[in-house]
C-alpha positions as CSV (number, residue, x, y, z in Angstrom):
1,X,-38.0,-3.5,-1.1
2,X,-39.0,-3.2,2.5
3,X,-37.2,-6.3,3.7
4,X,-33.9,-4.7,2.1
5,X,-35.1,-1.5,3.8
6,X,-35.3,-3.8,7.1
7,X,-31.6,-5.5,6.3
8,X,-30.2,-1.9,6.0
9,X,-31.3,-1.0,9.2
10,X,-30.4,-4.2,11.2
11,X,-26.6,-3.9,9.6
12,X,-26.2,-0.6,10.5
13,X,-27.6,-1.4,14.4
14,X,-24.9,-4.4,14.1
15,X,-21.8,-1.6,12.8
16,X,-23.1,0.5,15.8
17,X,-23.1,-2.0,18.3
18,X,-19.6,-3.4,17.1
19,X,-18.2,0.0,16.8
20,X,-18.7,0.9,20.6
21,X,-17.4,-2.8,21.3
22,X,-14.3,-1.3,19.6
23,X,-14.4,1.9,21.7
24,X,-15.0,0.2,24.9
25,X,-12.3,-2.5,24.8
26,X,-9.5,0.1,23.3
27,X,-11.0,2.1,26.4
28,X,-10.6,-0.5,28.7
29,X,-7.3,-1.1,27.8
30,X,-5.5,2.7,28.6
31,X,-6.4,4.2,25.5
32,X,-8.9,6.9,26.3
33,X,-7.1,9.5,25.2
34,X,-7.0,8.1,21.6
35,X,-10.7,7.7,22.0
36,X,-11.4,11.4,23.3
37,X,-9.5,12.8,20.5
38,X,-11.4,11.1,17.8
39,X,-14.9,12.8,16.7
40,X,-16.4,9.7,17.1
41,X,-20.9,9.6,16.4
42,X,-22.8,10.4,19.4
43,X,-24.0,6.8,19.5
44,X,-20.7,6.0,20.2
45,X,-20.4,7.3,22.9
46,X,-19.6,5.3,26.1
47,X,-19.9,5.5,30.1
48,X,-16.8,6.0,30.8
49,X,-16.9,5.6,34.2
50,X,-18.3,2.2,34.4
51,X,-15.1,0.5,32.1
52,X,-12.4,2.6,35.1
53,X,-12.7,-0.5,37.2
54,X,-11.4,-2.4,34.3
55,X,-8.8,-0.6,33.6
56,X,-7.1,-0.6,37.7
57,X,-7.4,-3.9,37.2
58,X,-4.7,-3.8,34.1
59,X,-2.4,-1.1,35.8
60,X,0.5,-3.3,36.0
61,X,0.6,-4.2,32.1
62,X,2.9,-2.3,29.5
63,X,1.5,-0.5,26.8
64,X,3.1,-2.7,24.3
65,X,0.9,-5.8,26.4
66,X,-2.5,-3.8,26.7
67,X,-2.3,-3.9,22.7
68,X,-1.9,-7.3,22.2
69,X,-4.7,-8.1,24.9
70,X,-6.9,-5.8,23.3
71,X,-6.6,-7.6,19.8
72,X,-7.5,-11.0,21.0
73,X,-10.0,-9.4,23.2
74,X,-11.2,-8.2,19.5
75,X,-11.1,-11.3,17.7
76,X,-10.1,-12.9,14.4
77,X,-9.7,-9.7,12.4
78,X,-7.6,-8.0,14.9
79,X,-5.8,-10.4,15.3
80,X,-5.0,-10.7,12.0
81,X,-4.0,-7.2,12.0
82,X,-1.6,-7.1,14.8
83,X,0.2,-10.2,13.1
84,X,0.3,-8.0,10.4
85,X,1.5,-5.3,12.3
86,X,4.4,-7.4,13.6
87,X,6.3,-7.4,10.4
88,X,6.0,-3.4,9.8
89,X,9.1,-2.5,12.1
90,X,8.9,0.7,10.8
91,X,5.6,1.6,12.1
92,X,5.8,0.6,15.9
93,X,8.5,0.6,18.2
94,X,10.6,-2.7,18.6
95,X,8.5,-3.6,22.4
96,X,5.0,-3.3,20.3
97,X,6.3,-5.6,17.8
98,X,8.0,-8.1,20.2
99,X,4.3,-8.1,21.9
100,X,2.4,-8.6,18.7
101,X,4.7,-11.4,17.4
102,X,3.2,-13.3,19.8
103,X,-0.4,-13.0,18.8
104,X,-1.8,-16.3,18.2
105,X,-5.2,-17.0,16.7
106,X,-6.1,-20.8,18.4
107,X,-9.8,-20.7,19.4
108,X,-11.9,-22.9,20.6
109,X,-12.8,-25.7,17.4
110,X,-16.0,-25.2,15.6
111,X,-18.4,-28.8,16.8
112,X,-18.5,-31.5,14.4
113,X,-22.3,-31.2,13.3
114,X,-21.1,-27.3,12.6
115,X,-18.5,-29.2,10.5
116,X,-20.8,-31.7,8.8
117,X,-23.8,-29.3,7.9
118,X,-20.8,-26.9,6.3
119,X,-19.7,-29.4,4.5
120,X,-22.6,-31.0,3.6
121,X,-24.3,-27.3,2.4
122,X,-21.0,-26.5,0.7
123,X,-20.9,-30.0,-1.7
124,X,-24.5,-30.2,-2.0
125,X,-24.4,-34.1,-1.0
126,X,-24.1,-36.2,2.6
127,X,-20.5,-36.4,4.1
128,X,-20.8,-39.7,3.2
129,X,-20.2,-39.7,-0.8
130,X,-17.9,-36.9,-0.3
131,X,-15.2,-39.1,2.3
132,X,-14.8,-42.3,3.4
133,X,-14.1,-41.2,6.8
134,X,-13.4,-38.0,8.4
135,X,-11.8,-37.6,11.6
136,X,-14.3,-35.5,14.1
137,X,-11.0,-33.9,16.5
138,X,-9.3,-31.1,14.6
139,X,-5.9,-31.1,13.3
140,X,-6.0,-27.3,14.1
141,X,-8.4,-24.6,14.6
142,X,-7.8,-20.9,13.9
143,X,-9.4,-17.8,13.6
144,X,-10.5,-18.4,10.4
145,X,-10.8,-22.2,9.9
146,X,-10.1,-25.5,11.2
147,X,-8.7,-28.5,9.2
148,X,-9.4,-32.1,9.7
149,X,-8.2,-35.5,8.2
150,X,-10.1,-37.2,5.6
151,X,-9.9,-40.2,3.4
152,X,-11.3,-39.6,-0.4
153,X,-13.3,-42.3,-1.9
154,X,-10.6,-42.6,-4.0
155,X,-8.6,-43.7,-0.8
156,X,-6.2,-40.7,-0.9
157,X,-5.4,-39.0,2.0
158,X,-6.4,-35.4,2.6
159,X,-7.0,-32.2,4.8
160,X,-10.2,-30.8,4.7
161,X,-10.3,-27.2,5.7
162,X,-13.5,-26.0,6.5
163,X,-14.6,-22.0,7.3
164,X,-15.9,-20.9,10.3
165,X,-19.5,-20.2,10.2
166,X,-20.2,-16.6,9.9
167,X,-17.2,-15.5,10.0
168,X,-17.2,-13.9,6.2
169,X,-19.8,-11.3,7.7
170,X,-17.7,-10.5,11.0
171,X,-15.1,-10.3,9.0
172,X,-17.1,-7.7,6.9
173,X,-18.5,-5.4,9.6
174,X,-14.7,-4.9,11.4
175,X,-13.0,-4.1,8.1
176,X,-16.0,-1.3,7.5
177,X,-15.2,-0.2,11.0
178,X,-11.3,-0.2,10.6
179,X,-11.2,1.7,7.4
180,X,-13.9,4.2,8.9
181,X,-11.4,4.6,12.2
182,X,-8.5,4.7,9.9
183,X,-10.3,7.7,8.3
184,X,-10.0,9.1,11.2
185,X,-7.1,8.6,12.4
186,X,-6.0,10.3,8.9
187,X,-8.0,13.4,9.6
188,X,-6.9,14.0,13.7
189,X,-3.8,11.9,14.2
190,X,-0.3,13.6,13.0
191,X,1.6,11.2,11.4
192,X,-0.9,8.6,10.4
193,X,-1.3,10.0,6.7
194,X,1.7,8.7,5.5
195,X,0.9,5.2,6.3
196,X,-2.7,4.2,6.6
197,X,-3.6,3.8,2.8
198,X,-1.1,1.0,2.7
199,X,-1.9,-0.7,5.9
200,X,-5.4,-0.9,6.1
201,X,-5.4,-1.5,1.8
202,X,-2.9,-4.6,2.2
203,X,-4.9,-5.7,5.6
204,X,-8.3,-5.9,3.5
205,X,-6.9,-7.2,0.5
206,X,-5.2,-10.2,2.3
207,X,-8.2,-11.0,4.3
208,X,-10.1,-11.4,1.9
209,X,-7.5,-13.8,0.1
210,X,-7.3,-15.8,3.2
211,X,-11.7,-16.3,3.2
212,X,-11.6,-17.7,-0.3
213,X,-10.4,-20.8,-0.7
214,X,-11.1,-20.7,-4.5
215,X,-8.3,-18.4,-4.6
216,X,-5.9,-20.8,-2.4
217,X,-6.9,-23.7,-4.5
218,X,-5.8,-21.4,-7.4
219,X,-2.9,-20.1,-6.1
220,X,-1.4,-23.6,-5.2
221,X,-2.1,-24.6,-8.8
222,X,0.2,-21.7,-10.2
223,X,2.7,-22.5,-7.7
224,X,2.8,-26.5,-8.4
225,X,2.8,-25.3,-12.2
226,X,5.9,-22.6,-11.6
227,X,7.7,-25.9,-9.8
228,X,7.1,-28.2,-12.0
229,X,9.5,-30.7,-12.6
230,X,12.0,-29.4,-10.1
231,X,12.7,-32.3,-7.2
232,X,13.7,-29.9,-4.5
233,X,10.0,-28.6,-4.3
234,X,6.6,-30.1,-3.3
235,X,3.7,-28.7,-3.4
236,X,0.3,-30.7,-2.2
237,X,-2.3,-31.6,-5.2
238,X,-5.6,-29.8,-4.7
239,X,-9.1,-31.6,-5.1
240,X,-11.6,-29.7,-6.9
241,X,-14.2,-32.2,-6.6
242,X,-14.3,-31.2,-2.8
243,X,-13.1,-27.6,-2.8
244,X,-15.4,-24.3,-2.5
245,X,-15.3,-21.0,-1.7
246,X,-15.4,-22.3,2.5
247,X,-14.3,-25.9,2.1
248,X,-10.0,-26.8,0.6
249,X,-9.7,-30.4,0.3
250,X,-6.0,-30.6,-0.3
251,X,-3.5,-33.6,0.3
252,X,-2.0,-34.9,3.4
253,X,1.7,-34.4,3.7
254,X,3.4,-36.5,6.5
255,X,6.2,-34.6,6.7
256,X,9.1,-32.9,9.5
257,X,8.6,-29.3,10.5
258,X,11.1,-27.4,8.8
259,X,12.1,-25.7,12.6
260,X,12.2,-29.2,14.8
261,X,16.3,-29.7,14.2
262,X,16.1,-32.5,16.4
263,X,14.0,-34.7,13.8
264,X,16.0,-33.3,10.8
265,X,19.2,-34.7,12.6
266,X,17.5,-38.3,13.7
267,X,16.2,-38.4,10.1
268,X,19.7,-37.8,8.7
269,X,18.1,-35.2,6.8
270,X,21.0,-31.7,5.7
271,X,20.5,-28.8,7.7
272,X,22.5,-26.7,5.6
273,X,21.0,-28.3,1.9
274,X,17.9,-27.6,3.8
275,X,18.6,-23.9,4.5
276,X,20.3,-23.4,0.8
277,X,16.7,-24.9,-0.7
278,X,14.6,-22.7,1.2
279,X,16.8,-19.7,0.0
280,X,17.0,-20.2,-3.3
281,X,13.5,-21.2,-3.4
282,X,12.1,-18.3,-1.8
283,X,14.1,-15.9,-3.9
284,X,13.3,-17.7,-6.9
285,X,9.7,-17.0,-6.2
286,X,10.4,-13.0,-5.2
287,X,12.6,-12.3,-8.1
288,X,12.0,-15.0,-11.1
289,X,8.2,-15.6,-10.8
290,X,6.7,-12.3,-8.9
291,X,4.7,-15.0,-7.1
292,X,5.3,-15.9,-4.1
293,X,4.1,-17.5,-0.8
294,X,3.6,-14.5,1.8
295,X,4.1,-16.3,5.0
296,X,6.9,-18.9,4.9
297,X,7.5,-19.5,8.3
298,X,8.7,-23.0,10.1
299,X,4.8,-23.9,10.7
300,X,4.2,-23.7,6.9
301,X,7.3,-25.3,5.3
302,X,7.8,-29.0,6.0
303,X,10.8,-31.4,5.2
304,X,10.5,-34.2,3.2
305,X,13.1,-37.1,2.3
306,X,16.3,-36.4,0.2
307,X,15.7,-33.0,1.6
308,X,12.4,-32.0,-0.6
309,X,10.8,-28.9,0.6
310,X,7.2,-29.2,1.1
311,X,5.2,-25.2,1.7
312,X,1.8,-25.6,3.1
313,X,-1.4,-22.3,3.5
314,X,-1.3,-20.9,0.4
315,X,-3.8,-18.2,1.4
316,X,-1.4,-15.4,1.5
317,X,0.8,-14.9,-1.2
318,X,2.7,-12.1,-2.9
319,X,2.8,-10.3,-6.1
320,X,5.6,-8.1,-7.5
321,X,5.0,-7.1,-11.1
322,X,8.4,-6.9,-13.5
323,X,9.2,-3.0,-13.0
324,X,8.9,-3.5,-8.8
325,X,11.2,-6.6,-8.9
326,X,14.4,-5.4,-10.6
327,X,14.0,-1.8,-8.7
328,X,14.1,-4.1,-5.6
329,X,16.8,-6.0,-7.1
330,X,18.4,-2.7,-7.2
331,X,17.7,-1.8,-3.7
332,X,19.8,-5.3,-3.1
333,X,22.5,-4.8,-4.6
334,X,23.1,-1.3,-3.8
335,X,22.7,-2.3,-0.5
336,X,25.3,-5.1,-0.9
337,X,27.8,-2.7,-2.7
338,X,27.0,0.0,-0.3
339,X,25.9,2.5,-2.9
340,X,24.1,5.1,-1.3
341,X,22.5,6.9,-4.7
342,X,21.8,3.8,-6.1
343,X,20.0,2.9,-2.7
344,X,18.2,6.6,-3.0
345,X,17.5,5.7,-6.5
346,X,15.4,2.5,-5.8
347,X,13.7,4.0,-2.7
348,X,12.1,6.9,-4.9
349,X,11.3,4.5,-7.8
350,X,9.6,2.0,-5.1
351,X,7.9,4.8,-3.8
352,X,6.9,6.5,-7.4
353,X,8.4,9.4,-6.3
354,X,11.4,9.5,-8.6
355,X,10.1,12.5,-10.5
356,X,9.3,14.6,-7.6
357,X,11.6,17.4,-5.9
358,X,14.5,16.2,-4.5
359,X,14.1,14.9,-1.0
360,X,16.7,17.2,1.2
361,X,18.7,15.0,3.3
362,X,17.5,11.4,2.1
363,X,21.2,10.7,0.7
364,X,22.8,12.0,3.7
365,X,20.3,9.2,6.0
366,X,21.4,6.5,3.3
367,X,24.8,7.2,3.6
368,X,25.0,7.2,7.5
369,X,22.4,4.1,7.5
370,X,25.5,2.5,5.7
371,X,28.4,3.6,7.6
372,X,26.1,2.2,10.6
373,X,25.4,-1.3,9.3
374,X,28.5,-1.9,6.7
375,X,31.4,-1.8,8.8
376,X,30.7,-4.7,11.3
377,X,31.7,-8.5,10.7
378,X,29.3,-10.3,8.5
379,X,27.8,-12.4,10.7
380,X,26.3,-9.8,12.6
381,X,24.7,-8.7,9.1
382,X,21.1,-9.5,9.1
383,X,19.7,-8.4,5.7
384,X,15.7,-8.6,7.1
385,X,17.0,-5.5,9.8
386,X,19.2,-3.9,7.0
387,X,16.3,-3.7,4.7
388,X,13.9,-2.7,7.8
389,X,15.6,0.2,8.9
390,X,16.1,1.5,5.4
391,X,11.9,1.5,5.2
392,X,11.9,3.5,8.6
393,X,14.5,5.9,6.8
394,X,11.6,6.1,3.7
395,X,9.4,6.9,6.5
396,X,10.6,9.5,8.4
397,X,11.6,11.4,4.4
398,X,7.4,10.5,4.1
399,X,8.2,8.1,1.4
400,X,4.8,5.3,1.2
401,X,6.3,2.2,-0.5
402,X,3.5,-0.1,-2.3
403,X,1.7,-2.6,0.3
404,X,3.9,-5.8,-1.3
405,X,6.8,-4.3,-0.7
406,X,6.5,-4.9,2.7
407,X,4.5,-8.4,2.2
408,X,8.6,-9.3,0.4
409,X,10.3,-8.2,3.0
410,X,8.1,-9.8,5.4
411,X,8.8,-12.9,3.2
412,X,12.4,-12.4,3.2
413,X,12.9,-11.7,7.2
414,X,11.0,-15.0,8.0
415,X,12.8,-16.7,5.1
416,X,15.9,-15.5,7.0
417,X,15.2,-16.2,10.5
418,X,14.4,-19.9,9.5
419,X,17.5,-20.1,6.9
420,X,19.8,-19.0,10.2
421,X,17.8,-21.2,12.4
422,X,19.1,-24.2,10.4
423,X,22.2,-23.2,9.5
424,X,24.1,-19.9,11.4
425,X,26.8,-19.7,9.2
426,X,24.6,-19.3,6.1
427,X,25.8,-16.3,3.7
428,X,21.9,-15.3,2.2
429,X,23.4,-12.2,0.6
430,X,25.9,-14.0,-1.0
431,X,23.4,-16.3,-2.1
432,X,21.1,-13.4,-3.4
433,X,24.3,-12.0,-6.2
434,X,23.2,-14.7,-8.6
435,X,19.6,-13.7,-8.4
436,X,20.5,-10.1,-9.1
437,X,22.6,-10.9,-11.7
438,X,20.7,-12.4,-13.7
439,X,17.8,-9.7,-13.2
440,X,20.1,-7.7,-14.7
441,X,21.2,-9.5,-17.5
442,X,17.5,-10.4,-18.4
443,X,17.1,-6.4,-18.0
444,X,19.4,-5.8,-21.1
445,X,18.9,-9.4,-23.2
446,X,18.6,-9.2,-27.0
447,X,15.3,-10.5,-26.8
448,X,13.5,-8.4,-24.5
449,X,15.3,-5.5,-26.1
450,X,13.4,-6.5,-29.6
451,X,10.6,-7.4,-27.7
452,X,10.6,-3.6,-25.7
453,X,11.3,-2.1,-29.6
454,X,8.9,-4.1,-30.9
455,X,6.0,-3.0,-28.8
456,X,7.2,0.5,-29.1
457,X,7.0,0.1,-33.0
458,X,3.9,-1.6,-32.9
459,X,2.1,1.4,-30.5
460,X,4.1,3.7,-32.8
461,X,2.3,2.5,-36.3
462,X,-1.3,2.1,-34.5
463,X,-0.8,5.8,-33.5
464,X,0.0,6.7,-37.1
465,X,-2.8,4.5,-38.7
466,X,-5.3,6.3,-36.3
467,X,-4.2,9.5,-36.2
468,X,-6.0,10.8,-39.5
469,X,-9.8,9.3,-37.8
470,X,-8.9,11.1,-35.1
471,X,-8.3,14.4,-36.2
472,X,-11.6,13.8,-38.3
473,X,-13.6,13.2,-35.0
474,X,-11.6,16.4,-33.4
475,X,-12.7,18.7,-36.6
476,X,-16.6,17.1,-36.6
477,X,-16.6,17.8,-33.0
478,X,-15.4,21.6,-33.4
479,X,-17.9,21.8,-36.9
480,X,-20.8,20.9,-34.0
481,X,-19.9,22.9,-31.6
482,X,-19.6,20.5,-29.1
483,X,-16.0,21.6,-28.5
484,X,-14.2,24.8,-27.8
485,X,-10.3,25.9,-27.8
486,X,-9.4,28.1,-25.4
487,X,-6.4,29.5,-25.2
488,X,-4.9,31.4,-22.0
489,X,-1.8,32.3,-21.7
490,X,0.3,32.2,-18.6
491,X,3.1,34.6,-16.7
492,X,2.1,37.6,-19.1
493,X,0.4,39.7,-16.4
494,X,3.6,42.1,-16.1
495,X,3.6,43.0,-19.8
496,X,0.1,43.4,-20.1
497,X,0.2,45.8,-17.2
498,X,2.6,47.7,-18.8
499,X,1.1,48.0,-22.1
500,X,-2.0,49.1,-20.7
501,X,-0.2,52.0,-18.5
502,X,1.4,52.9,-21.2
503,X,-1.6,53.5,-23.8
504,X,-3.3,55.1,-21.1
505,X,-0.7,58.3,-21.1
506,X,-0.2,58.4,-24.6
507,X,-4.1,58.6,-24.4
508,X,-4.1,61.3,-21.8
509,X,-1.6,63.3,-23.4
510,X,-3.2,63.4,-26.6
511,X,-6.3,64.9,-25.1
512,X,-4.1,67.2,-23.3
513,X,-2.4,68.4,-26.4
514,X,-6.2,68.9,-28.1
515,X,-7.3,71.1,-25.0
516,X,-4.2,73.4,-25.2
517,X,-5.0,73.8,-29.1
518,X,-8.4,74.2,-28.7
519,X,-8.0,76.7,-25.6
520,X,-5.4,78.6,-27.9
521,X,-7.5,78.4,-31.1
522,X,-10.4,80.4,-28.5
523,X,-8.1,83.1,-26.9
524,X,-6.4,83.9,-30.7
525,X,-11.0,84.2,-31.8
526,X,-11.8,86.2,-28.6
527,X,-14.6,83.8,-28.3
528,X,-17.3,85.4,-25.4
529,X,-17.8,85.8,-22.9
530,X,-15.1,87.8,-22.2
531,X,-13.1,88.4,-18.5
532,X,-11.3,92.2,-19.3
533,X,-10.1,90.9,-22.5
534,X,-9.7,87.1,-22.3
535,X,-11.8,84.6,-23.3
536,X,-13.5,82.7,-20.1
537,X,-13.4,79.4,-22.1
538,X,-9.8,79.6,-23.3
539,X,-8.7,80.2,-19.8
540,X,-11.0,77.6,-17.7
541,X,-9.3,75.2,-21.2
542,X,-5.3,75.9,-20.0
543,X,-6.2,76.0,-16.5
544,X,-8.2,72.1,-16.7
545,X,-4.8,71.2,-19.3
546,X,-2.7,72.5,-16.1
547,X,-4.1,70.3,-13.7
548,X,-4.4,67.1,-15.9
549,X,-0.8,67.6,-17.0
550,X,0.5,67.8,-13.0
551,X,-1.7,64.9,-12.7
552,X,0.5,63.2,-15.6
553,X,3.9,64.3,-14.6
554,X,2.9,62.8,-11.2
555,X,1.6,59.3,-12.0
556,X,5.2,59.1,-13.9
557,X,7.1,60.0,-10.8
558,X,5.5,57.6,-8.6
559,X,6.4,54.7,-11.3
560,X,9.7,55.4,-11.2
561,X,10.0,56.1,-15.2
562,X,10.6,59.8,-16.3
């Protein structure tokens, strides 16, 4: 108990201390005023004065540059987050993006005894049983790993990918941070609340992917299973024996970089069967499977003979479910056909606000977004800007589309860029109509239809069969007293004040009827005392029936009703 006590207290000195690291280096580079603004703990406070020399020495840098430097400055998580960043065009300005696009996360390689012990701890045996020989210098080191290349005992040839030591826990302690500034940011920042569920939701949930490689051993199982037995598509074998939650053992693809046209050329590979592959295949993925691999840029997609595409880092990848799928598909083609209700149509659905009030003016937007974009020649069409600008559209009507919405179109836009790379004259939306089509005509197939019906029937007949139980439970639970009915009725207030005003005078005017009789019943008696003739009581009785019928005569004025 006390050394958890003890681990409490050292992890929130470590948040501190990382939190002011935060402050101070967003500080450092021009954003003070961010920092000011934020009711940031008292321990987070910083000398202020001290980090001025820092920033005169960044004076000459752009905004846009000050960001970027501040994120490596950061390290691997925000670095991760401006890459992120880069492919939300409608969050930041075009000059922040072009900045953040050129985050890169190379750092220094772990040692090889770092390596060895990982490994070693990881497969519970010496490197020896595990490889036959494992090359010390790093293929590449990142942020979050490094891979090296490995023989198996078997003699295969592999990549090992090995975690960075300690970088799960880093990792840990800045997401706390972000979503804790992010909170903020919410609370004091106009214009942050549409946005920063999504961003900081999607940033956590694929970090997390990308630190177990249980999951990316998983995921490139699916995806070889999806692919299976089509020859356009490789995807690399996995080896469980030597895989863990920190250590991939995958295998080694000799292959050409999907980007370097001059080695496609010399190796009389197609440039344009290429770029058709990578289209179809991508799509497929988005619109066929739901599943599909997040970050297909050149770096992860390499070329193999008879023009086999080979993807590589499955640690981000992308899920659309059925329902998000087709209304994209129908974002697509009402692009295409420059519908601009169906386009409204598919925003609201994507943004589950199709059954809220009508957003004023979000037809109008589509319909010059169109006019804008249509009416050019089609090879200045680019569908990744198309699709952009119609998300900074959703934005400014305060429209938050779910996080992999934006992980597809991220998807799509580097799919794109590398598709056009290859081959300029490349018609992708042309190439998207079958793909929509045939959402479509799976949408209204016989079988799904009986399959749809079928589930309908089969939740309709449960509901029957359980229907008597459950009115049993209702009546046992009203017998016991354990539940109450209560009803209250709504939008009745006006009638209910007029039925009370109106008992209320019939009220008063019956007892002003009963005094006039009685005081006429006691002058006709002469009942004493008497005032030269007349009864005292009789009179004080017409002159209190006097005043309370002015009173009445009145209170009906005033209401307006005689």
């Amino acid at each position: 108990m006390l050394f958890q006590r003890f681990k409490q207290i050292g992890q929130a000195v470590e948040n501190v201390q990382r939190y002011r690291t935060i402050v101070a280096v967003f500080f450092k580079y021009g954003y003070e005023d961010l920092a000011r603004r934020l009711p940031l703990p008292r321990a987070l406070r910083l000398p202020f004065g001290r980090l001025r020399r820092d920033q005169a020495a960044l004076a000459g840098l752009s905004q846009p540059e000050r960001l970027r430097r501040a994120f490596e400055e950061l390290g691997p998580t925000f670095v991760k987050f401006g890459q992120l960043l880069s492919g939300r065009t409608h969050l930041l300005p075009p000059e922040f993006v072009d900045q953040l696009v050129k985050l890169l996360d190379n750092v220094p390689p772990i040692p090889f005894p770092e390596v060895r012990a990982i490994i070693e701890h990881e497969l519970k045996r010496p490197l020896g049983e595990c490889f036959l020989s494992l090359e010390e210098a790093p293929l590449g080191s990142a942020s979050i790993a490094q891979v090296h290349r490995a023989v198996l005992p078997g003699g295969e040839r592999v990549v090992v990918k090995v975690q960075r030591p300690g970088i799960d826990n880093i990792v840990r302690v800045d997401l706390q941070i972000m979503a804790q500034l992010a909170s903020l940011l919410e609370n004091h920042v106009e214009g942050w609340k549409v946005h920063r569920p999504t961003v900081v939701a999607e940033f956590a949930r694929r970090l997390e992917q990308e630190l177990d490689f249980g999951a990316e051993a998983a995921h490139m199982e699916r995806f070889a299973h999806q692919f299976a037995g089509e020859g356009t598509v490789r995807v690399p074998n996995v080896y469980r024996a030597t895989s863990t939650r920190r250590v991939l053992a995958m295998e080694y693809i000799d292959g050409i970089k999907a980007s370097n046209l001059a080695q496609l050329e010399s190796a009389e590979l197609d440039r344009a069967e290429i770029a058709t592959r990578i289209a179809a295949l991508v799509m497929k993925q988005i619109f066929e499977y739901g599943f599909f691999h997040a970050d297909p840029h050149p770096g992860n997609i390499q070329i193999l003979p008879a023009n086999v595409i080979c993807f590589l880092d499955f640690g981000m990848m992308g899920f659309l479910d059925r329902h998000t799928r087709e209304t994209f598909a129908d974002l697509v083609v009402g692009t295409a056909q420059r519908d601009e209700a169906g386009i409204s149509t598919a925003l609201l659905r994507l943004a589950g606000a199709e059954f809220e009030a009508p957003r004023p003016g979000l037809e109008a937007d589509v319909s010059e977004f169109i006019h804008q974009y249509f009416y050019r020649p089609l090879g200045e069409m680019v569908f990744g800007e198309l699709v952009n600008h119609l998300f900074q559209l959703t934005a400014r009507h305060e429209l938050t589309m779910p996080p992999d919405i934006f992980t597809t179109l991220k998807a799509l836009s580097l799919m794109e860029g590398l598709v056009r790379q290859l081959n300029p004259k490349h018609d992708l939306i042309g190439q998207a109509r079958p793909f929509m089509r045939q959402l479509h005509i799976n949408r209204m197939s016989p079988r799904r239809l009986l399959r749809q019906w079928t589930e309908v029937g089969g939740d309709a007949l449960v509901f029957v069969r359980e229907l008597p139980l459950e009115l049993r439970r209702v009546l046992a639970q009203f017998n016991s007293g354990k539940m109450r009915l209560t009803f209250r009725h709504e939008g009745l207030e006006p009638l209910d004040n007029t039925l009370e005003r109106v008992s209320n005078r019939l009220a008063f005017a019956l007892v002003l009827s009963a005094l006039l009789v009685a005081s006429s019943l006691i002058m006709h008696a002469r009942v004493p005392p008497l005032w030269h003739g007349v009864p005292l009581l009789g009179l004080a009785g017409y002159l209190f029936a006097g005043l309370m019928g002015v009173w009445l005569l009145l209170s009906i004025v005033r209401h307006g009703r005689m």
